[in-house]
PyMOL Python script that loads the backbone (N, CA, C, O; Angstrom):
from pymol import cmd

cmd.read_pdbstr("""\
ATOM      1  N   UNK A   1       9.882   0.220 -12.846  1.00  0.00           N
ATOM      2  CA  UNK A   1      11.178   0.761 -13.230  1.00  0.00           C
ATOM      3  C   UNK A   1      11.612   1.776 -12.171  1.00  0.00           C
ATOM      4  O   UNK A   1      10.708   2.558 -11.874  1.00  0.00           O
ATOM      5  N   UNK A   2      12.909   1.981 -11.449  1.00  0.00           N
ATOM      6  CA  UNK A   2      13.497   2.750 -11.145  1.00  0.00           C
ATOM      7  C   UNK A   2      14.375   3.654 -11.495  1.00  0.00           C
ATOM      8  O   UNK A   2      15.395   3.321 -12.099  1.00  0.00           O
ATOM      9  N   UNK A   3      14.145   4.780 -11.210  1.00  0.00           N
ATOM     10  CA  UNK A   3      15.019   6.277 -11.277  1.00  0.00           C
ATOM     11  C   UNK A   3      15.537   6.934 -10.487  1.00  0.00           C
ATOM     12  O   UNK A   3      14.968   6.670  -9.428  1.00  0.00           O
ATOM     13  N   UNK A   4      16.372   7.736 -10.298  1.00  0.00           N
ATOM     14  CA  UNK A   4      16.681   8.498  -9.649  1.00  0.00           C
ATOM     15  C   UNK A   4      16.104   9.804  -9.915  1.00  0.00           C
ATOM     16  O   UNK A   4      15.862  10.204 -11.053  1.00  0.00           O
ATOM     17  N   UNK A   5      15.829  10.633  -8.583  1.00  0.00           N
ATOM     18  CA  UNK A   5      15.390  12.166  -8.896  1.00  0.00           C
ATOM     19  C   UNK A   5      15.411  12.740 -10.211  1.00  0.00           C
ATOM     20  O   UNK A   5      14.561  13.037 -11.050  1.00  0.00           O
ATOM     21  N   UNK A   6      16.953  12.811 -10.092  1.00  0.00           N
ATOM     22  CA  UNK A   6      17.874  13.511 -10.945  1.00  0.00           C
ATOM     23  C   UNK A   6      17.745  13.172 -12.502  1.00  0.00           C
ATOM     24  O   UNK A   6      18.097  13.953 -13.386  1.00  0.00           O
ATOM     25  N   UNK A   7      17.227  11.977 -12.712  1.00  0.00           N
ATOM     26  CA  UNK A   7      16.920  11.904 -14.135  1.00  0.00           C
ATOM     27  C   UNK A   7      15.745  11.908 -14.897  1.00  0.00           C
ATOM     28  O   UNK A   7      15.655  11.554 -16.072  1.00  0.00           O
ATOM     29  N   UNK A   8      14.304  12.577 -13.735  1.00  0.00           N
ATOM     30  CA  UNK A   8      13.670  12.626 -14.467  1.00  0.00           C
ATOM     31  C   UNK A   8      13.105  13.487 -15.089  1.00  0.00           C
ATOM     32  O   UNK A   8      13.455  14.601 -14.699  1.00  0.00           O
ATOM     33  N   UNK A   9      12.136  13.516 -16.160  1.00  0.00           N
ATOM     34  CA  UNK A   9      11.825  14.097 -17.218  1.00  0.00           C
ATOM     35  C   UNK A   9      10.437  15.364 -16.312  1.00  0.00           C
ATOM     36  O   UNK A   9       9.581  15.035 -15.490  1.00  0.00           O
ATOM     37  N   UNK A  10      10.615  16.268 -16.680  1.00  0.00           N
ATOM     38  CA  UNK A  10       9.333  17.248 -16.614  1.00  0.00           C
ATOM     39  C   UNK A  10       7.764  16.737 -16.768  1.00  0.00           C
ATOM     40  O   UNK A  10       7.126  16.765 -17.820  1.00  0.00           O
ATOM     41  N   UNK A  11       7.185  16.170 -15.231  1.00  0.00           N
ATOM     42  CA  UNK A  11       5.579  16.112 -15.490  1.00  0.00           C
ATOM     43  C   UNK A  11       5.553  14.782 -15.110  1.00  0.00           C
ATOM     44  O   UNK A  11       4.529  14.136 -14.887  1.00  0.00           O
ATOM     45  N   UNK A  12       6.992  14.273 -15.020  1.00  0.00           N
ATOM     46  CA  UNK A  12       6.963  12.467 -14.572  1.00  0.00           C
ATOM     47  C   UNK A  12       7.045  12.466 -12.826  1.00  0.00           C
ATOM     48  O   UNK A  12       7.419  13.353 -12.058  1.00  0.00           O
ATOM     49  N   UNK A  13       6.624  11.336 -12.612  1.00  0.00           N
ATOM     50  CA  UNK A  13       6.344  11.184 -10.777  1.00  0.00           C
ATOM     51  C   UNK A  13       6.527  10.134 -10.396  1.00  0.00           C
ATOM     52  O   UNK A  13       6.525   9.360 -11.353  1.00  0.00           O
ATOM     53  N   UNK A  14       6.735   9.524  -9.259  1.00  0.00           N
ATOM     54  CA  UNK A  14       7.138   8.244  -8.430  1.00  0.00           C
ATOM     55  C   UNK A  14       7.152   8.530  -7.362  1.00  0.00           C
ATOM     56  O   UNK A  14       7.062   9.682  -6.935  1.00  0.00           O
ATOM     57  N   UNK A  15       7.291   7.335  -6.595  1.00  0.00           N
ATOM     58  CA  UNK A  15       7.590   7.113  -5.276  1.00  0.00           C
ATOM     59  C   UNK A  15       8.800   6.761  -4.564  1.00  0.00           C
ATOM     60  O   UNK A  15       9.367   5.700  -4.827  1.00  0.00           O
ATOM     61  N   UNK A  16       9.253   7.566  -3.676  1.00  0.00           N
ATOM     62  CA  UNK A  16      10.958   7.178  -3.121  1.00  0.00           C
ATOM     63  C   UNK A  16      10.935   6.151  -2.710  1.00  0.00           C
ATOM     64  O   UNK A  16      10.098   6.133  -1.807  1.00  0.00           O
ATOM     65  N   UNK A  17      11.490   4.991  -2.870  1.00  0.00           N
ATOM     66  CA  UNK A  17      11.961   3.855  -2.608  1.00  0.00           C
ATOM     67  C   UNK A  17      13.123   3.796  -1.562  1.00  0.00           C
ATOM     68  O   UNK A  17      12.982   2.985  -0.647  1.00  0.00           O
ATOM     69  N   UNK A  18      14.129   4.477  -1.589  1.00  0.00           N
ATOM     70  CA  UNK A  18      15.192   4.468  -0.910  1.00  0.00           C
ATOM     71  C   UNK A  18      16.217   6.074  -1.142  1.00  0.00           C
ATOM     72  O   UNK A  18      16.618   6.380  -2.265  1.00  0.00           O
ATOM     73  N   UNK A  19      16.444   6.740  -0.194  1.00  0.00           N
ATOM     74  CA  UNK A  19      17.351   7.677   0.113  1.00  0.00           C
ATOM     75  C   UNK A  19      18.892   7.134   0.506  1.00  0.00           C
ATOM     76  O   UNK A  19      19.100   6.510   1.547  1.00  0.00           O
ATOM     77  N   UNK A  20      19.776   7.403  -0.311  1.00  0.00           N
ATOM     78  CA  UNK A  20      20.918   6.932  -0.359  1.00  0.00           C
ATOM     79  C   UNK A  20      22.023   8.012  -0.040  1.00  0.00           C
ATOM     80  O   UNK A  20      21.593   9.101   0.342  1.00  0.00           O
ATOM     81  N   UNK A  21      23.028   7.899  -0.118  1.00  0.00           N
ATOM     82  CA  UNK A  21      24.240   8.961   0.715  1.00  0.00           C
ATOM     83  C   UNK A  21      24.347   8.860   1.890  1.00  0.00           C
ATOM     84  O   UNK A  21      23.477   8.204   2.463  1.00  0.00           O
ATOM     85  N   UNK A  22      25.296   9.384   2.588  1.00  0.00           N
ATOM     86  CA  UNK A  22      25.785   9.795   3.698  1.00  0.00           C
ATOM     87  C   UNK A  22      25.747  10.607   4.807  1.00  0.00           C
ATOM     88  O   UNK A  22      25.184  11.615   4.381  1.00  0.00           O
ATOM     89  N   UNK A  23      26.016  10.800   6.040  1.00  0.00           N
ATOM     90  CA  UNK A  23      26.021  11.917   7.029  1.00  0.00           C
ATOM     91  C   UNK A  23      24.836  13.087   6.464  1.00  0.00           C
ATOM     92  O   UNK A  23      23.661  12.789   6.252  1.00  0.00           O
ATOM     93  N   UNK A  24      25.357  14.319   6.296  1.00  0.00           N
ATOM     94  CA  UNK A  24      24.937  15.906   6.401  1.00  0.00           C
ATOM     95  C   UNK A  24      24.004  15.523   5.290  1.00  0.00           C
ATOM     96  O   UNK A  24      22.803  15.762   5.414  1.00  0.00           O
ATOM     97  N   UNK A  25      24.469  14.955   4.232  1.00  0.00           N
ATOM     98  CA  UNK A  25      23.591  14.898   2.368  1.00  0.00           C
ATOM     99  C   UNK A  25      22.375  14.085   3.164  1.00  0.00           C
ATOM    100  O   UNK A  25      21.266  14.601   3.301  1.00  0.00           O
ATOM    101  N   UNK A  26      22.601  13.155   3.523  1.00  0.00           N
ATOM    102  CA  UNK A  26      21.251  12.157   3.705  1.00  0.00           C
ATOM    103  C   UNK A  26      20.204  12.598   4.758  1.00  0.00           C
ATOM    104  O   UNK A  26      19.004  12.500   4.498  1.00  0.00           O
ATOM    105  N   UNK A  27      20.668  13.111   6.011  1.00  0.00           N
ATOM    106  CA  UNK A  27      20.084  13.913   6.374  1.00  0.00           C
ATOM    107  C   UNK A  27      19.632  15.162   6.005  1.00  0.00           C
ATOM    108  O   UNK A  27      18.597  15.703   6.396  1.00  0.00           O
ATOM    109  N   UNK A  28      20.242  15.487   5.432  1.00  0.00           N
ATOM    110  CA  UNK A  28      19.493  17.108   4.553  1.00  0.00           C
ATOM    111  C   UNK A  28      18.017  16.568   4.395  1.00  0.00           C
ATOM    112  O   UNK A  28      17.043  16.888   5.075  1.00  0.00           O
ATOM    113  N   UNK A  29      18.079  15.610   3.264  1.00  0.00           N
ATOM    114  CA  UNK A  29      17.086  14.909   2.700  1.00  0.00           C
ATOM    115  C   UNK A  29      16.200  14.229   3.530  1.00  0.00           C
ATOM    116  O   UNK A  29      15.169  14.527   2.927  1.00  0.00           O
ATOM    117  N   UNK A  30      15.935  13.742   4.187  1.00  0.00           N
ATOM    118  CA  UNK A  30      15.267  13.468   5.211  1.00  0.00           C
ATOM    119  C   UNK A  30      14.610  14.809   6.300  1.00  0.00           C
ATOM    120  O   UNK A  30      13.434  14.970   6.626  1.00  0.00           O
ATOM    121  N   UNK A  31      15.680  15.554   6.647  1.00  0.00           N
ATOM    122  CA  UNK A  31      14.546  17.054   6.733  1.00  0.00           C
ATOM    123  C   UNK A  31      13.521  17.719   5.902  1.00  0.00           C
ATOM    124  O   UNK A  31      12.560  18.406   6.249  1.00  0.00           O
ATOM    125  N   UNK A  32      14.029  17.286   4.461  1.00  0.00           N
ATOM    126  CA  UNK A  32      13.216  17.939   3.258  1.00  0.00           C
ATOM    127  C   UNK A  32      11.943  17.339   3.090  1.00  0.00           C
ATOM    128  O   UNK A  32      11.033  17.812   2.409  1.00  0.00           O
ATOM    129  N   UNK A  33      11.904  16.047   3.875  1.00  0.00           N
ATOM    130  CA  UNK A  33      10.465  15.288   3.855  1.00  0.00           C
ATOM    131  C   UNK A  33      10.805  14.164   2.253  1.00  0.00           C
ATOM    132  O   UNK A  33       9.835  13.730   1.631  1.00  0.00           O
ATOM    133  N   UNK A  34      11.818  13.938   1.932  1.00  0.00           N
ATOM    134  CA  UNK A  34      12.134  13.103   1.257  1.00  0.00           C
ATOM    135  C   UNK A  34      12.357  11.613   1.387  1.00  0.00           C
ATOM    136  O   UNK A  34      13.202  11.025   0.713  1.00  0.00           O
ATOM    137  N   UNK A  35      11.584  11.025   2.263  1.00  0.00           N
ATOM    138  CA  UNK A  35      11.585   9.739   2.770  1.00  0.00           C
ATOM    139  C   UNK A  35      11.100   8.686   2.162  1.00  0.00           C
ATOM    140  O   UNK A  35      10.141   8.977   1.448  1.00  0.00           O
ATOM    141  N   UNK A  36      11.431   7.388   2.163  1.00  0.00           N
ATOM    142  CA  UNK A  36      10.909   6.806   1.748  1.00  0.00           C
ATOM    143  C   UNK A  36       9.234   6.187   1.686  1.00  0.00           C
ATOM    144  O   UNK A  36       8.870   5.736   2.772  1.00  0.00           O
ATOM    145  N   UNK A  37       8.159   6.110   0.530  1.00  0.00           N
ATOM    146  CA  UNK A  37       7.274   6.474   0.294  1.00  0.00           C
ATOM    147  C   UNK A  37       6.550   7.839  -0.200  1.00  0.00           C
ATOM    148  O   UNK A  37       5.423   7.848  -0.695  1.00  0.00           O
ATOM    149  N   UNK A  38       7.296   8.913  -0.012  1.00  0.00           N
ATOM    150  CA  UNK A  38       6.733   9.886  -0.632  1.00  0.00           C
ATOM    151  C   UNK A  38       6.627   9.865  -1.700  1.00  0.00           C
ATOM    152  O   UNK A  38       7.374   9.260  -2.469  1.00  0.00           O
ATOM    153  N   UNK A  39       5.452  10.673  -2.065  1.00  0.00           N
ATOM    154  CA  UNK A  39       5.198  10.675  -3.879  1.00  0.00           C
ATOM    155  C   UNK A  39       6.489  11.954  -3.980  1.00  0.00           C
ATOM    156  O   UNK A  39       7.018  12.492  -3.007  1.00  0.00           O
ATOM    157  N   UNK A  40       6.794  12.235  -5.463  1.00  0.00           N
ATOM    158  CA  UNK A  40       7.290  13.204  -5.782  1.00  0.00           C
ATOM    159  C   UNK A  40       7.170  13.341  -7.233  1.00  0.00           C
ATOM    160  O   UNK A  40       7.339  12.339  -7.929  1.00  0.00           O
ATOM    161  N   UNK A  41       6.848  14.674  -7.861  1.00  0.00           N
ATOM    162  CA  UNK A  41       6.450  14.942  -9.090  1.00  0.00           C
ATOM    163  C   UNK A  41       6.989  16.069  -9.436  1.00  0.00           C
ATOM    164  O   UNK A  41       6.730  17.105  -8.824  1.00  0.00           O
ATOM    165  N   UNK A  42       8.282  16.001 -11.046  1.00  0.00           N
ATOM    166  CA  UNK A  42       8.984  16.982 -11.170  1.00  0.00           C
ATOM    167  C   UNK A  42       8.068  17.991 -11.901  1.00  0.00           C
ATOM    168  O   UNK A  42       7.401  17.496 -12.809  1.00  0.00           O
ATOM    169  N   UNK A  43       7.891  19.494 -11.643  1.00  0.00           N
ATOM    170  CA  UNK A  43       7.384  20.641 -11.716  1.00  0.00           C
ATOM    171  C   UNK A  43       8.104  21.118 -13.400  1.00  0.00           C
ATOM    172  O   UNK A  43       7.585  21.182 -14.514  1.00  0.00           O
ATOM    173  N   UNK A  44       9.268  21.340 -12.987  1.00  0.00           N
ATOM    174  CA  UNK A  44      10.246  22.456 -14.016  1.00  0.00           C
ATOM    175  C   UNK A  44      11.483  21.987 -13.445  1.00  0.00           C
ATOM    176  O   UNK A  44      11.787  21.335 -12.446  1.00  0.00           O
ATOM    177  N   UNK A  45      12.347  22.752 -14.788  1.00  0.00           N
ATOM    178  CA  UNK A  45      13.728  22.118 -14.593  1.00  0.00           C
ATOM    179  C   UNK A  45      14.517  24.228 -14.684  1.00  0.00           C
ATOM    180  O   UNK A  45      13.672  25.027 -15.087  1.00  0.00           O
ATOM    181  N   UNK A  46      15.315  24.577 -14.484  1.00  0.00           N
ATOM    182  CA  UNK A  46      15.866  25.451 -14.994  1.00  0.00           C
ATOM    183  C   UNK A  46      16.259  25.480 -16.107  1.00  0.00           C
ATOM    184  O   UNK A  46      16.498  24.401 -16.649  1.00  0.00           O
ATOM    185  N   UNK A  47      16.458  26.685 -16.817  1.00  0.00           N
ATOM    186  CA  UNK A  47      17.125  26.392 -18.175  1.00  0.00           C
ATOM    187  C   UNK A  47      18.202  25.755 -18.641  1.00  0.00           C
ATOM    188  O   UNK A  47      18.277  25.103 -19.682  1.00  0.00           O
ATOM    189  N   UNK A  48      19.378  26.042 -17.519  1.00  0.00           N
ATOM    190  CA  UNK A  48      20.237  25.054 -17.342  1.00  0.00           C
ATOM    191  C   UNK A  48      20.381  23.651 -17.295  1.00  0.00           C
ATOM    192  O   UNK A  48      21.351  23.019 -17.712  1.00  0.00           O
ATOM    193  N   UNK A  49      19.151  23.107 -16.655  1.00  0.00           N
ATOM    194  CA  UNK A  49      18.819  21.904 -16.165  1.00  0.00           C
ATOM    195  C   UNK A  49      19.066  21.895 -14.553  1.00  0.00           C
ATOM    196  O   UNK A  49      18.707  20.896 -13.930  1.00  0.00           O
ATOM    197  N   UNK A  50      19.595  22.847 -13.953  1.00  0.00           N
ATOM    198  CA  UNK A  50      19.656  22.808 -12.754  1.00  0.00           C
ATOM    199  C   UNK A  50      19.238  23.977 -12.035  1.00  0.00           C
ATOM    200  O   UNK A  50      19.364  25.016 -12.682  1.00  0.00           O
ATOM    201  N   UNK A  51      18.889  24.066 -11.162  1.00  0.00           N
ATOM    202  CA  UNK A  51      18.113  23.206 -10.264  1.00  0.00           C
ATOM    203  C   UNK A  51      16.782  22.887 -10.848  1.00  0.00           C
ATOM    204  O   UNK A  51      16.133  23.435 -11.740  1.00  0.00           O
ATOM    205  N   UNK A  52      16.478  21.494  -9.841  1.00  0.00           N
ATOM    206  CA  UNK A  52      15.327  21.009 -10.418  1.00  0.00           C
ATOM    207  C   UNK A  52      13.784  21.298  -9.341  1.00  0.00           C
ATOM    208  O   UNK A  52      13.934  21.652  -8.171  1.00  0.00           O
ATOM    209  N   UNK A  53      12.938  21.170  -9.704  1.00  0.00           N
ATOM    210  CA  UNK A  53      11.812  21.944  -8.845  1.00  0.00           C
ATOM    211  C   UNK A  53      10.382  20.807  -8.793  1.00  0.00           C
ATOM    212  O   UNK A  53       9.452  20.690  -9.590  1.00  0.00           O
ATOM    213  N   UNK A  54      10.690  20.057  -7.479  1.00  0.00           N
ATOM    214  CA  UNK A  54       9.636  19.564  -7.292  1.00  0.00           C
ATOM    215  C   UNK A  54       8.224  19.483  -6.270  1.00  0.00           C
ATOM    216  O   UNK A  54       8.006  20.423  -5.506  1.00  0.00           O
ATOM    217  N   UNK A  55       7.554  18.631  -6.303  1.00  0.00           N
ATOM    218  CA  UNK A  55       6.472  18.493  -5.087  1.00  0.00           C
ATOM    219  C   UNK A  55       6.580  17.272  -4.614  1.00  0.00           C
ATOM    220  O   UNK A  55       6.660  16.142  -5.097  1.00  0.00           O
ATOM    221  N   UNK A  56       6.569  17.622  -3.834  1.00  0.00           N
ATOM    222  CA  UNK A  56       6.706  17.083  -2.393  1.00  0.00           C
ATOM    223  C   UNK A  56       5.720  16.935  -1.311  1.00  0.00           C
ATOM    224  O   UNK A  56       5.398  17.978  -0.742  1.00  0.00           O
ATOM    225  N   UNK A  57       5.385  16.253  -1.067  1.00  0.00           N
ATOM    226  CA  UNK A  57       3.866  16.756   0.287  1.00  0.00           C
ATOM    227  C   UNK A  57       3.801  17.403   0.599  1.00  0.00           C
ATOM    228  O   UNK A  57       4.198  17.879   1.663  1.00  0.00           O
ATOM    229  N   UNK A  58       2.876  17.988  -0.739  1.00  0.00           N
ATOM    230  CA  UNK A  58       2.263  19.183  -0.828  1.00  0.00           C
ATOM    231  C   UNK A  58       2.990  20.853  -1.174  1.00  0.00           C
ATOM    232  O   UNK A  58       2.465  21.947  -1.383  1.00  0.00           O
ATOM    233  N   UNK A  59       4.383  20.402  -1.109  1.00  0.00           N
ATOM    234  CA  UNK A  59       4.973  21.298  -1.065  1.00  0.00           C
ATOM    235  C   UNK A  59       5.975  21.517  -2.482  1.00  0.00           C
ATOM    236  O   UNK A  59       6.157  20.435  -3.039  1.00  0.00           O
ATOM    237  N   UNK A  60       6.599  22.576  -3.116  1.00  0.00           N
ATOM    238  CA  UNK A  60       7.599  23.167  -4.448  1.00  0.00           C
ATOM    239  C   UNK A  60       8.830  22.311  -3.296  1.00  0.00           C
ATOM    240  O   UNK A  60       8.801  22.259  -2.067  1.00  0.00           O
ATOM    241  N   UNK A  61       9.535  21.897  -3.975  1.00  0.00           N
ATOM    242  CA  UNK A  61      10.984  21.534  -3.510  1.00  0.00           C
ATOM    243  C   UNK A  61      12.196  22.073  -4.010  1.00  0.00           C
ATOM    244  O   UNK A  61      12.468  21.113  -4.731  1.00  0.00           O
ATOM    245  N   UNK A  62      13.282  22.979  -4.218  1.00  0.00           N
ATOM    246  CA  UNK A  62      14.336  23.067  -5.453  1.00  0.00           C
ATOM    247  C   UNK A  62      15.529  21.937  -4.807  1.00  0.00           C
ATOM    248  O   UNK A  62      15.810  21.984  -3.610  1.00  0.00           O
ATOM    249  N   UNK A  63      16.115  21.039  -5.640  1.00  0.00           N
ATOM    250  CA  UNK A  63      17.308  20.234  -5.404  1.00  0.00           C
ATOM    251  C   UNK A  63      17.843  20.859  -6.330  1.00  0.00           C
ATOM    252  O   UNK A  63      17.365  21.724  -7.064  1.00  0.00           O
ATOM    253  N   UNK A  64      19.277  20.231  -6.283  1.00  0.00           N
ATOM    254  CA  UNK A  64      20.503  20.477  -7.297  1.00  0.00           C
ATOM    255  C   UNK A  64      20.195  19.147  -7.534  1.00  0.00           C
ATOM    256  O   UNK A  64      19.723  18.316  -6.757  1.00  0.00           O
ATOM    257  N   UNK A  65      20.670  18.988  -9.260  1.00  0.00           N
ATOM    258  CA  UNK A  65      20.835  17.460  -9.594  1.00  0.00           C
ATOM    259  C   UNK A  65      21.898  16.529  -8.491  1.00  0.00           C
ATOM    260  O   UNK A  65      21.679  15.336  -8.279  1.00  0.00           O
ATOM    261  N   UNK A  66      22.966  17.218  -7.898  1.00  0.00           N
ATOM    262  CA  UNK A  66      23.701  16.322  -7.314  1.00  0.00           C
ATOM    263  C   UNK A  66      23.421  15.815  -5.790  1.00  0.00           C
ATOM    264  O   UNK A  66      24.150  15.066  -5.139  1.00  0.00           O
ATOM    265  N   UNK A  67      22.200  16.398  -5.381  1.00  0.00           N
ATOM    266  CA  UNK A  67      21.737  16.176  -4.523  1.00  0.00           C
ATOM    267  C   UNK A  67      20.335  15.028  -4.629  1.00  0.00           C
ATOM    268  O   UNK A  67      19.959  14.180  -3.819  1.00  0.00           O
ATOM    269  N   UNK A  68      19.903  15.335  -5.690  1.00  0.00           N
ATOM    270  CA  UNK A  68      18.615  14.614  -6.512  1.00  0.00           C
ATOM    271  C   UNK A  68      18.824  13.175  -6.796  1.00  0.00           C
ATOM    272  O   UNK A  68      18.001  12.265  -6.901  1.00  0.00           O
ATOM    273  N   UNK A  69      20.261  13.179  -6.908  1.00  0.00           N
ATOM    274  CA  UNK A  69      20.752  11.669  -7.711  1.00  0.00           C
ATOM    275  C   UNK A  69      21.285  10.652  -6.383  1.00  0.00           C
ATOM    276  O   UNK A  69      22.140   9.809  -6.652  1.00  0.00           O
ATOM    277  N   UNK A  70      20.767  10.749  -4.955  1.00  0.00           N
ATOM    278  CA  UNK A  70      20.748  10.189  -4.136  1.00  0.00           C
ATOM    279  C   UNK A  70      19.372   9.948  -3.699  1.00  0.00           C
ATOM    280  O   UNK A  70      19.307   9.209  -2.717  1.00  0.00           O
ATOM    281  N   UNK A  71      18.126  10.417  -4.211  1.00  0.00           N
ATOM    282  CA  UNK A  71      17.010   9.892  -4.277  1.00  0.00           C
ATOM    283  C   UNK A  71      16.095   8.539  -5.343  1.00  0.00           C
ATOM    284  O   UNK A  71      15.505   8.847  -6.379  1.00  0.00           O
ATOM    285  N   UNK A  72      16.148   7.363  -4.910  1.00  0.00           N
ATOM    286  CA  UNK A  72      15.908   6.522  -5.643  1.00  0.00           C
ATOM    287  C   UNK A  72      14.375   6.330  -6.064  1.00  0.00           C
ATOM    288  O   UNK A  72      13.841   5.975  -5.013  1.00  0.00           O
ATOM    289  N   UNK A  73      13.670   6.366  -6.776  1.00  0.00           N
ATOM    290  CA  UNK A  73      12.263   6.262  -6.777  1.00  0.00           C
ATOM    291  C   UNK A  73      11.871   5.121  -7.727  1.00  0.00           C
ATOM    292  O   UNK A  73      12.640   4.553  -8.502  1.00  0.00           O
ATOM    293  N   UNK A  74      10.723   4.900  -7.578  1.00  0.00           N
ATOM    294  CA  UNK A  74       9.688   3.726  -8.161  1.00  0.00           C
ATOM    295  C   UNK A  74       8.845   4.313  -9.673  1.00  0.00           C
ATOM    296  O   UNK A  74       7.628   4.127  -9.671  1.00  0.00           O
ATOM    297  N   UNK A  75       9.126   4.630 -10.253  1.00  0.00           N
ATOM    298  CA  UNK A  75       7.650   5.226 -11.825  1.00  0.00           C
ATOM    299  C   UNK A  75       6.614   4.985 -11.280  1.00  0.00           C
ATOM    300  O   UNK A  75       6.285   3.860 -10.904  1.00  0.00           O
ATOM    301  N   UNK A  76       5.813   6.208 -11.132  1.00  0.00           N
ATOM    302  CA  UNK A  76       4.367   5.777 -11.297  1.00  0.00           C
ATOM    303  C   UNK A  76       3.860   5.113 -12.724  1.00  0.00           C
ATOM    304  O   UNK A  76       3.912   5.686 -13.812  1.00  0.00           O
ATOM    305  N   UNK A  77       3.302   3.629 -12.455  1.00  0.00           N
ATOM    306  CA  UNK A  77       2.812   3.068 -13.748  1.00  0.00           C
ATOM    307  C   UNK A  77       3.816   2.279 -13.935  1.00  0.00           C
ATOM    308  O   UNK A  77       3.587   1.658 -14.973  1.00  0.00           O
ATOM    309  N   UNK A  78       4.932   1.928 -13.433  1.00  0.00           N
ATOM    310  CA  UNK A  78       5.952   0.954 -13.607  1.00  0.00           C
ATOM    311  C   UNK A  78       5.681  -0.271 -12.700  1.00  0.00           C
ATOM    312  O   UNK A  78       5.418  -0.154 -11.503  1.00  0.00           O
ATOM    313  N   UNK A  79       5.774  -1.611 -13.441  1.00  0.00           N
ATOM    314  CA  UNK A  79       5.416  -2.721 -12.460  1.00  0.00           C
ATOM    315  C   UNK A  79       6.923  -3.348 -12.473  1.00  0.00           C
ATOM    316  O   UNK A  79       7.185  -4.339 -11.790  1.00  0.00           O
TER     317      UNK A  79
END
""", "prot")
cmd.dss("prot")
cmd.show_as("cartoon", "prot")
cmd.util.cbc("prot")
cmd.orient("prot")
């Protein structure tokens, strides 16, 4: 099953499949080490729900959901 960043749940993880958007956004993401194959595993959400706080190789990440929802990922445990 696929998700985007942006919709997932606290403690859930996958693998980026594909980075989507444009110019400055897509590159952002690609500096952030958000490439395709990385694992990523959401941490915490704000109370708000935004920003969201993940790991990253090895590293805390904060996105905004609207930045998050151009990251496509794979479920870990999804065939």
């Amino acid at each position: 099953m696929q998700k985007n960043m942006s919709d997932f749940a606290i403690g859930e993880s996958g693998r980026i499949v594909k980075v989507e958007g444009e110019g400055k956004v897509r590159h952002r993401l690609f500096d952030m080490g958000l490439t395709p194959g990385a694992e990523v595993y959401l941490r915490k959400k704000a109370p708000m729900g935004d920003p969201l706080e993940f790991t990253v190789r090895g590293y805390e990440l904060s996105l905004r959901k609207d930045e998050a929802q151009y990251v496509l990922c794979e479920m870990e445990g999804a065939k």
